[in-house]
LOKE-673186 format. One line per 10 residues: number of its first residue (from 0); their letters; for each residue y, z, x of C-alpha. Coordinates in Angstrom, 1 decimal. Layout:
BEGIN
NUM) a) Y Z X  ...;
This chain:
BEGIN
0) xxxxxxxxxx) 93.7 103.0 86.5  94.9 100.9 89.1  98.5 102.1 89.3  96.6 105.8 89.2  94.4 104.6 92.2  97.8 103.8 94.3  99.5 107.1 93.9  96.5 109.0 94.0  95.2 108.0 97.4  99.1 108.4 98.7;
10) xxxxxxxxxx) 99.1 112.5 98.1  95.7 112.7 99.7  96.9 110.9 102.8  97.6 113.6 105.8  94.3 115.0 104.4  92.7 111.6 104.9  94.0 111.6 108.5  92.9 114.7 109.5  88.9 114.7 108.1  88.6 111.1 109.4;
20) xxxxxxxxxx) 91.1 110.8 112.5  93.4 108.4 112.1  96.6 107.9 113.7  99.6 107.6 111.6  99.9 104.1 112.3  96.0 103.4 111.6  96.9 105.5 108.4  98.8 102.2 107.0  95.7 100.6 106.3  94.4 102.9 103.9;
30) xxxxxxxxxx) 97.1 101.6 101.8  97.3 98.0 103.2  94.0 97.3 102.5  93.6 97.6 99.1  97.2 96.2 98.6  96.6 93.3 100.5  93.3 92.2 99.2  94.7 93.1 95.2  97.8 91.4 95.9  95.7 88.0 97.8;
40) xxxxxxxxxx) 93.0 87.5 95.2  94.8 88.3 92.3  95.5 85.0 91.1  92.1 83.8 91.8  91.2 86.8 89.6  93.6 85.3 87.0  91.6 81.9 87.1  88.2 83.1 86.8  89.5 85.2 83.6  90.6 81.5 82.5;
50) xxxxxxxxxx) 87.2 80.1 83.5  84.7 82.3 82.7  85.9 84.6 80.1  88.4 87.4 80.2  86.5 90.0 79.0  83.4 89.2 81.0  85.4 88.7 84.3  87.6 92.2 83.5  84.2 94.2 83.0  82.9 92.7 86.4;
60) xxxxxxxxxx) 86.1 93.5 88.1  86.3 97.0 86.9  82.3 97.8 87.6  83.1 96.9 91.4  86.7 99.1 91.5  84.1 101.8 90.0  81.3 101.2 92.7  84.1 101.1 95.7  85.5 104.1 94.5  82.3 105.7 95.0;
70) xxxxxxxxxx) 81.7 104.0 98.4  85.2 105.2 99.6  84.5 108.9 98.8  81.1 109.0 100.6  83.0 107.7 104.0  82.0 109.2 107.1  84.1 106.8 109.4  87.6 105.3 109.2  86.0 102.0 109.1  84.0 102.6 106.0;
80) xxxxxxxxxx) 86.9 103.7 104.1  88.8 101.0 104.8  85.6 98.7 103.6  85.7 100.2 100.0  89.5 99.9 99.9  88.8 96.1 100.5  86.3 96.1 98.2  89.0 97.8 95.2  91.2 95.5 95.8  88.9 92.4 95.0;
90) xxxxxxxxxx) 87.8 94.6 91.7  91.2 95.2 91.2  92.2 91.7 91.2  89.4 90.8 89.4  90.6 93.6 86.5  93.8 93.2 86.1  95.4 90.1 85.2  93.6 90.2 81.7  96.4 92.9 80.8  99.5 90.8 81.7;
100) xxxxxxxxxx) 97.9 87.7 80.9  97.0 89.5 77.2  100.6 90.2 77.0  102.3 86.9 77.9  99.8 85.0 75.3  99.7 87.8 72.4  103.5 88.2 72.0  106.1 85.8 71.4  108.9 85.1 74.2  111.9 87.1 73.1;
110) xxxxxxxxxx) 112.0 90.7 71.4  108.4 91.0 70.7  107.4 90.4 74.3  110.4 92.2 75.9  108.9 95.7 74.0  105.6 94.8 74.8  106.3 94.3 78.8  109.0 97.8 78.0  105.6 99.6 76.8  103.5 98.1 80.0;
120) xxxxxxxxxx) 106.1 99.0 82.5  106.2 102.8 80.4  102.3 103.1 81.0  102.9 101.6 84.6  105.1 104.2 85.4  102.7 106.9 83.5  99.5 105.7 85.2  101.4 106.9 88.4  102.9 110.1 87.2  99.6 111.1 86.5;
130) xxxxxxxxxx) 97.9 109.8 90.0  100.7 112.0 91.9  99.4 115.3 89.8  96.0 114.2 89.5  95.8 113.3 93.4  97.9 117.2 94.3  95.1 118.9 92.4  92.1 117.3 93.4  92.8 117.6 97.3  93.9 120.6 97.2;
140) xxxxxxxxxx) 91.6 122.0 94.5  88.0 120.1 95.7  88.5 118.0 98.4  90.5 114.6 99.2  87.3 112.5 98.6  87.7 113.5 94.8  91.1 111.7 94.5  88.3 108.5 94.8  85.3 109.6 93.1  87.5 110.2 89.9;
150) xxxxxxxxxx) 87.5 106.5 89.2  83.8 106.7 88.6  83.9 107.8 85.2  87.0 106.5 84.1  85.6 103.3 85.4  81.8 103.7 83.7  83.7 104.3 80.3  86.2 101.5 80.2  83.2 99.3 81.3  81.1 100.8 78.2;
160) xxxxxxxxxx) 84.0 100.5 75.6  85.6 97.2 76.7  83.4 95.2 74.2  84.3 97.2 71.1  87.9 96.8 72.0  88.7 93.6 73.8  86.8 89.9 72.6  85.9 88.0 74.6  88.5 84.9 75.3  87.8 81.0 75.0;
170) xxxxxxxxxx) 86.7 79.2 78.1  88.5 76.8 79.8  87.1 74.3 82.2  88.9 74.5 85.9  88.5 74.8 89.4  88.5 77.7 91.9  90.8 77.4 95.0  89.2 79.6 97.1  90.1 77.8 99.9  93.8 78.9 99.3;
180) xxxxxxxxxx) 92.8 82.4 98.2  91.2 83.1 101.3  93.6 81.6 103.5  96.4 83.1 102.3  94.8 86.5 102.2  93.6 86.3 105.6  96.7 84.8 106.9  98.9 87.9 105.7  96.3 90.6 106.8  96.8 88.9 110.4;
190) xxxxxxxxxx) 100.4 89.2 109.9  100.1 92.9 109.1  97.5 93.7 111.4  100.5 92.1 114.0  102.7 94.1 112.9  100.6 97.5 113.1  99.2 96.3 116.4  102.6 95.9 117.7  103.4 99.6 116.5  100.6 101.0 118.7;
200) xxxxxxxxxx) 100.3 98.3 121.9  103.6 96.4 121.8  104.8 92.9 121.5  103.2 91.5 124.9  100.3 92.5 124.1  97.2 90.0 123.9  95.9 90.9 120.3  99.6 91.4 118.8  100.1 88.0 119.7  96.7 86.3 118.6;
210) xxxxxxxxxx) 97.3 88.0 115.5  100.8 86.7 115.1  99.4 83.6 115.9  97.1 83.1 113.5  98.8 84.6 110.5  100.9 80.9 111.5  98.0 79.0 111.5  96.6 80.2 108.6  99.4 80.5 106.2  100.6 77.1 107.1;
220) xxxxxxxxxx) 97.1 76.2 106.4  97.4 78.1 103.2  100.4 75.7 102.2  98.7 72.8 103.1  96.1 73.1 100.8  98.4 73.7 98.3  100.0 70.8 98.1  96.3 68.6 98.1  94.7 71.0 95.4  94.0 69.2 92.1;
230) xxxxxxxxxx) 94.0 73.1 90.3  95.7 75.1 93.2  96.0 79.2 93.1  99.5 79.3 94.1  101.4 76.0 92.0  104.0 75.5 94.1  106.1 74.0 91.1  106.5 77.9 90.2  109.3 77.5 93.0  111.2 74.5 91.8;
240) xxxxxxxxxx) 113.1 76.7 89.4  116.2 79.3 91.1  115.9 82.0 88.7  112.1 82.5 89.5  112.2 81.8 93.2  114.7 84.4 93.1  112.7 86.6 91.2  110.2 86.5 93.8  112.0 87.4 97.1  113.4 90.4 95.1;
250) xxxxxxxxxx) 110.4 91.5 94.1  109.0 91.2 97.6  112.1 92.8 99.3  112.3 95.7 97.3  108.1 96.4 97.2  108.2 96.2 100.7  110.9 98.9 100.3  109.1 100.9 98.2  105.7 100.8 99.5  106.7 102.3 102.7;
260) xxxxxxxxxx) 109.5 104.8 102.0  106.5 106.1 99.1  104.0 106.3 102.2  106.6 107.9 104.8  108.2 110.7 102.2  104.6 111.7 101.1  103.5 112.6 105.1  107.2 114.4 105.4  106.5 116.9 102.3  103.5 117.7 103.9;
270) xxxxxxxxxx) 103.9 117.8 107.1  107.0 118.4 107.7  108.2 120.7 104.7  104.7 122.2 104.6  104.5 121.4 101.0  100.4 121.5 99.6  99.0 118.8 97.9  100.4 120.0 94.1  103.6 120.6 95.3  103.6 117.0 96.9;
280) xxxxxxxxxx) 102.5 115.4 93.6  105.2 117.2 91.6  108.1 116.5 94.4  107.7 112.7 93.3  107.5 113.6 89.4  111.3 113.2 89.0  111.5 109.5 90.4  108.7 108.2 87.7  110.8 109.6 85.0  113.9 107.6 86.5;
290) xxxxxxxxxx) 111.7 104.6 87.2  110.8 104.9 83.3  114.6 105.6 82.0  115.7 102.5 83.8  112.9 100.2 82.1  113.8 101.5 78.9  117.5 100.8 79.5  117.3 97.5 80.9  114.2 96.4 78.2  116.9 97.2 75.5;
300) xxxxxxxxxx) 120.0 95.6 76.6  118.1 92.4 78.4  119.1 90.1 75.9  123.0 91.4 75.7  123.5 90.8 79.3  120.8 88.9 80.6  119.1 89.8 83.8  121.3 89.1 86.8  123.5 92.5 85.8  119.7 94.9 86.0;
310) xxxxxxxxxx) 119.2 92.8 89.4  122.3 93.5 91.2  123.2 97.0 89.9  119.2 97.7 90.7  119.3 95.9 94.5  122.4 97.9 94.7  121.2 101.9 93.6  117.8 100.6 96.4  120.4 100.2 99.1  122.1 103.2 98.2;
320) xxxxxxxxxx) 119.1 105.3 98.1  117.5 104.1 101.0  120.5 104.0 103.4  120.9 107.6 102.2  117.3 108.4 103.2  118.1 107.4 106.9  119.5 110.9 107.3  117.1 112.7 106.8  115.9 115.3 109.9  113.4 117.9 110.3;
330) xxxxxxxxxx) 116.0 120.1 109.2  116.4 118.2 105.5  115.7 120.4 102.8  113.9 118.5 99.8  117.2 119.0 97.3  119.1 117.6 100.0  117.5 115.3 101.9  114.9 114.2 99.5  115.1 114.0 96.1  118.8 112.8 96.0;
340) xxxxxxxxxx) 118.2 109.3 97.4  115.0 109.2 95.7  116.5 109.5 92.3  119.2 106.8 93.4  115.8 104.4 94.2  113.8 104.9 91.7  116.7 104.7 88.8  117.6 101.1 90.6  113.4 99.9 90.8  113.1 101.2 87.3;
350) xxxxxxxxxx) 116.6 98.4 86.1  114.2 95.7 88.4  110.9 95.8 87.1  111.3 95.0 83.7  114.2 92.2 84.3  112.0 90.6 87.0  108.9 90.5 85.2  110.5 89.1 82.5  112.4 86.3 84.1  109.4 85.8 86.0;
360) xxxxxxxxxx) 107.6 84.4 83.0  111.0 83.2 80.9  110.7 79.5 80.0  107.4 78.5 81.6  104.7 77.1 79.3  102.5 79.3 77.6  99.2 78.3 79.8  101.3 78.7 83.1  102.5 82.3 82.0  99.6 84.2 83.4;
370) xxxxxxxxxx) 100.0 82.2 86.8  103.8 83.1 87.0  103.4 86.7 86.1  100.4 87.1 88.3  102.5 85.4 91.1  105.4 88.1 90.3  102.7 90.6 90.9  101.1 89.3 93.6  104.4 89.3 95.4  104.7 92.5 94.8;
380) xxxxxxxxxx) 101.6 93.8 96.5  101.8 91.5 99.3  105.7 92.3 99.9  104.1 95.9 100.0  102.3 95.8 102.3  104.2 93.4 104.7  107.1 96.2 104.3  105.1 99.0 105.3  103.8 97.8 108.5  107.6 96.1 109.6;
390) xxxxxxxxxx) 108.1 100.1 108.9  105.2 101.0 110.9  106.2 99.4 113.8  110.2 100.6 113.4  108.4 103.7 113.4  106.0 103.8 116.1  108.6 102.7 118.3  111.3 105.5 117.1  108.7 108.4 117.1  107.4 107.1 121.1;
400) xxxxxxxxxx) 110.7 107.5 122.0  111.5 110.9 120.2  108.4 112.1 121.5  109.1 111.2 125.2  112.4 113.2 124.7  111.1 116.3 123.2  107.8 116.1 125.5  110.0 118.1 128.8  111.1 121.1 125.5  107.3 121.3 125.0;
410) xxxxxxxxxx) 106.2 121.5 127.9  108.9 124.2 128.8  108.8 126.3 125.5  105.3 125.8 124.3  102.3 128.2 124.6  99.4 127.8 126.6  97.2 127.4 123.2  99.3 124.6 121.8  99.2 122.8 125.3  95.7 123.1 125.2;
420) xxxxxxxxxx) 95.8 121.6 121.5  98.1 119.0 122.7  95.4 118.3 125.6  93.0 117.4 123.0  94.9 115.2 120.4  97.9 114.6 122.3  99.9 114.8 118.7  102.9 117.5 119.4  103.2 120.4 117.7  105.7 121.8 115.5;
430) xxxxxxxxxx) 108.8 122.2 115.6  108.9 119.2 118.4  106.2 117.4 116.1  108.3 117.2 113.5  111.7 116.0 115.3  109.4 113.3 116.3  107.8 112.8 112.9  111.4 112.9 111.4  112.8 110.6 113.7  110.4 107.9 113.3;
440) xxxxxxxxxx) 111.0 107.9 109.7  114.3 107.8 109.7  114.9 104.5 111.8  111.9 103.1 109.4  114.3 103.4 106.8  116.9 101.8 108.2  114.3 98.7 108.1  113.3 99.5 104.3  117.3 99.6 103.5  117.7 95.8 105.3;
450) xxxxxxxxxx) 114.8 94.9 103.1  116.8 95.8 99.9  120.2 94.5 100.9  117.8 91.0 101.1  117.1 91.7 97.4  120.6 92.6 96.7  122.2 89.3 98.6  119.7 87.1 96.3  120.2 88.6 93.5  123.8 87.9 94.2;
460) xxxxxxxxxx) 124.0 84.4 95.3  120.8 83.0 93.8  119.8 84.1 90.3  122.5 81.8 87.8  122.0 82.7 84.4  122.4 79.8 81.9  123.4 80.8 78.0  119.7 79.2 77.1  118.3 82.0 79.1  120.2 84.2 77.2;
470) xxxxxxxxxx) 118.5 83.0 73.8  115.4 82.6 75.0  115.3 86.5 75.9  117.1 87.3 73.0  114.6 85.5 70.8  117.8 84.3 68.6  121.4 82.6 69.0  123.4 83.9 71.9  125.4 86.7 72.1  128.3 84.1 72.8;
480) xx) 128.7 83.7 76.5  130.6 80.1 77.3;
């Protein structure tokens, strides 16, 4: 349900901006903050799982996803849209790290657990196929607020059947670092809010810089604590190993790829190639079925070849596809200009997310599994959202610029309605609306493709795959690497 939340919302999103006025770059947080508040609590959510029950603390965290869900589809104003996507993310992060950590305790490390994260990464992958059809039909069958109340009786009947499925864990005595949750939450929303700011106002100007300002403050803060907490939400040792600090920047790099080349294509279908919400949701069909052919593949032969070959033919297919996408124009067909380089993507996330999540979690101890993979995933939602608002402010810039160009064609070529329109929202029309739209996006990507060749460069010169690792994935001897 929460992968389905993610994609769902995305389809609905020019609808969003046109029922409650946002700007494009406003529009970011719609994603951002859910993202950033799932990705920033989730490890606390982790902790109080340990603490107080899994199965208690899943049912809470579900029951508040549900109840946000319904808040968010009853918003009136930007703002209190934005409040119930905060308030998913905390019942997200609250929800979801019983599944993973489930996983890491249930199975085995080796073949066992390999299928079972294959399967995970399957229904992943699923969960967002469906959100991209669901979310086309709801929009444009009922209305865009549907694409949130739809979580309210998914959410009722997991709540109800949870206890006939799931028992409830053993207790374990601890502490909750909520000083370090909270800091480093708030510390990366000011850095995103910095980076959106900047989009719309500038660098000079005064809240771009407090912002900036106190993301540093707080996220050194956020360290500091770290390294005084007896039980701390982020253990730092995590990072004393290559292989997993590795992990974790190209995880990062390449979600902060994906997060905003998934937000940009979805407003160029749209908007831009007029496509309606269905035909949206089935444009992005092909790349889960990629996404889930390149799990399978790289689940299977793991073990074989170990996971530096997945990361660097992966980073590689993201640069590819990306760099590709910085052609695209208004006058890009989807064949051409869209599905090509999104095929190239998805195929190269779909080698990454299995590899990472499993070296993520290879060789740790079995009650520090749930705190490495939940790291891994918190990475990945925090990386998201980071990525998407560096894009937002490539693009603000590009599409200022593109629009003060094609502002003199307007003005000379439009009609008197659209200059009246134009009065009003001062948002150009098409066909100069779309140059503009197309031209942002396109220097964006050029951002998201820097991000991957990050992920690519450490998967390169960081990850160092010992023959251990090998039999430790492998579940058995080596296959015979000296």
């Amino acid at each position: 349900m929460v992968v389905l939340d993610a994609t769902i919302v995305n389809i609905a999103l020019p609808h969003i901006q046109d029922a409650l006025k946002f700007s494009t770059t406003d529009l970011t947080w719609v994603v951002s903050a859910y993202t950033l508040t799932f990705g920033g609590l989730l490890l606390l959510g982790g902790r109080a799982g340990d603490i107080l029950g899994r199965r208690r603390v899943f049912t809470a965290g579900i029951l508040l996803f549900t109840f946000a869900s319904l808040l968010g589809g009853l918003a009136q104003e930007p703002w209190q849209l934005l409040a119930a996507r905060v308030l998913q993310g905390v019942g997200g992060a609250i929800a979801s790290p019983t599944s993973l950590a489930l996983i890491t305790t249930t199975f085995p490390e080796g073949p066992e657990r390999n299928r079972a994260f294959g399967v995970f990464a399957a229904v992943s992958a699923g969960g967002g196929a469906i959100g991209l059809l669901a979310g086309g039909m709801l929009t444009e069958w009922l209305d865009w607020r549907w694409v949130l109340f739809v979580n309210v009786p998914i959410g009722v009947l997991i709540a109800v059947l949870t206890p006939l499925y799931i028992s409830e864990s053993e207790r374990h005595t601890g502490r909750f670092d909520i000083a370090g949750a909270l800091t480093s939450t708030a510390g990366m929303a000011s850095l995103v809010y910095g980076f959106i700011r900047a989009a719309d106002e500038g660098w000079r100007d005064g809240l771009t810089i407090g912002s900036f300002a106190a993301a540093v403050v707080l996220l050194l803060s956020f360290a500091f604590i770290e390294t005084r907490a007896k039980e701390p939400i982020t253990p730092l040792r995590m990072f004393a190993d290559r292989n997993r600090s590795g992990t974790y920047v190209i995880m990062l790099s390449l979600a902060a790829a994906m997060f905003g080349m998934f937000f940009y294509i979805v407003l160029f279908v749209q908007n831009v190639l007029d496509y309606t919400p269905i035909e949206a949701g089935l444009a992005f069909l092909p790349v889960t079925v990629v996404i889930a052919l390149g799990a399978g593949l790289s689940q299977r032969f793991l073990p074989v070849l170990g996971p530096k070959p997945f990361m660097l033919v992966g980073s590689a297919l993201a640069v590819i596809g990306l760099f590709w996408q910085t052609l695209i124009s208004s006058d890009s067909t989807y064949a051409g200009g869209v599905l090509g380089p999104m095929l190239v993507f998805g195929f190269g996330m779909g080698l990454n997310f299995v590899t990472l999540t499993i070296t993520a979690v290879s060789g740790v101890a079995q009650h520090e599994a749930g705190a490495a993979s939940g790291l891994l995933n918190a990475t990945q939602q925090v990386g998201g959202s980071l990525g998407l608002s560096i894009l937002t402010t490539v693009f603000g810039s590009a599409s200022k610029d593109e629009a003060e160009k094609q502002l003199p064609h307007f003005m000379a070529d439009g009609t008197a309605e659209q200059k009246a329109e134009f009065a009003k929202t001062h948002q150009l029309p098409a066909p100069w609306g779309h140059e503009v739209l197309a031209q942002g996006i396109s220097t964006g990507f050029v951002a998201a493709a820097a991000m991957a060749v990050l992920a690519l460069a450490t998967a390169w010169l960081v990850i160092r795959v010992r023959k251990s690792d090998l039999e430790a994935l492998a579940g058995t001897a080596g296959p015979g690497l000296g």
